[in-house]
C-alpha positions in Angstrom: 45.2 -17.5 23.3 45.0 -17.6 19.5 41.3 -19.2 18.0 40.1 -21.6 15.4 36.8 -21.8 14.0 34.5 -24.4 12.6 35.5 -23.7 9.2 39.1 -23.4 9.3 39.3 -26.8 11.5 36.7 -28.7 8.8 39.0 -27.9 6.1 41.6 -28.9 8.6 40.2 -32.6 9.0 39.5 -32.9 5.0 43.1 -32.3 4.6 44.5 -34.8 7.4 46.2 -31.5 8.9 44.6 -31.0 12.5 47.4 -32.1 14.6 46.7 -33.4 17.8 42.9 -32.3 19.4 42.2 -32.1 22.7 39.2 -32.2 24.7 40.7 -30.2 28.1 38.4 -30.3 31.0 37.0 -26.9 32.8 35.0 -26.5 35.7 31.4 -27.3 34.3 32.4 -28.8 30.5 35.0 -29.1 28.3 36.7 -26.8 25.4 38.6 -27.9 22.3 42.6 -27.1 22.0 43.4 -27.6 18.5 47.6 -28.1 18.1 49.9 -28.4 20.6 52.5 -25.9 22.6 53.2 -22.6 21.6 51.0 -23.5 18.1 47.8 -24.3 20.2 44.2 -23.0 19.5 41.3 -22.8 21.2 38.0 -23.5 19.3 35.8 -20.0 19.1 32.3 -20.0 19.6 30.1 -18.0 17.2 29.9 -15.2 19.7 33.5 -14.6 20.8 35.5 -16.5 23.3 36.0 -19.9 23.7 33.6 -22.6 23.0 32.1 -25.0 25.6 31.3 -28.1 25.6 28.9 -29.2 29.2 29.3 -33.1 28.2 31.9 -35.1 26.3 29.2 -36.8 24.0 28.5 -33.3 23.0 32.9 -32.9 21.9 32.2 -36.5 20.2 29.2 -35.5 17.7 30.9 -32.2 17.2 34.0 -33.5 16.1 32.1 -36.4 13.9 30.2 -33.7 12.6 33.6 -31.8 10.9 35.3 -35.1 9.8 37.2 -35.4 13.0 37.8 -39.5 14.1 40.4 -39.1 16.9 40.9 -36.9 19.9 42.3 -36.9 23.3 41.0 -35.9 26.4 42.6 -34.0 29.1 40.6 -34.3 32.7 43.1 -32.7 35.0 41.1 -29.5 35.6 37.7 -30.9 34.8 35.4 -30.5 37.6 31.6 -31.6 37.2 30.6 -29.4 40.4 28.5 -26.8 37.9 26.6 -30.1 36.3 23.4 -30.9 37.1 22.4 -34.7 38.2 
């Protein structure tokens, strides 16, 4: 699946152009989709692959952080089992 970085999706937000952005829950956390259908993204961690979110506060300040005010969340194949309590 195709990436996005910090960068491109800050300049993004500036611009009003992010499209829709989804929080999608994974087993253990959550990773950013940026778009939708056959034009979605994944957010990219600094080292490769995917990034990871383990809590949904942690998607929130992220998001704040690059100018982002409104996402969605996606729980259907969320699972907490990997969490801590």
């Amino acid at each position: 699946m195709p990436m996005i970085d910090t960068p491109v999706l800050r300049q993004l937000a500036r611009t009003g152009k992010t499209g829709r952005l989804v929080a999608k829950g994974v087993p253990g956390g959550f990773v950013v989709a940026v778009g939708e259908g056959l034009d979605e993204q994944l957010l990219r961690a600094q080292r490769g692959g995917a990034r990871k979110f383990k809590r949904l506060d942690s998607v929130a300040s992220y998001f704040h952080t690059v100018g982002v005010r409104h996402f969605e969340v996606e729980l259907a194949q969320w699972s907490d089992a990997s969490l801590e309590v």
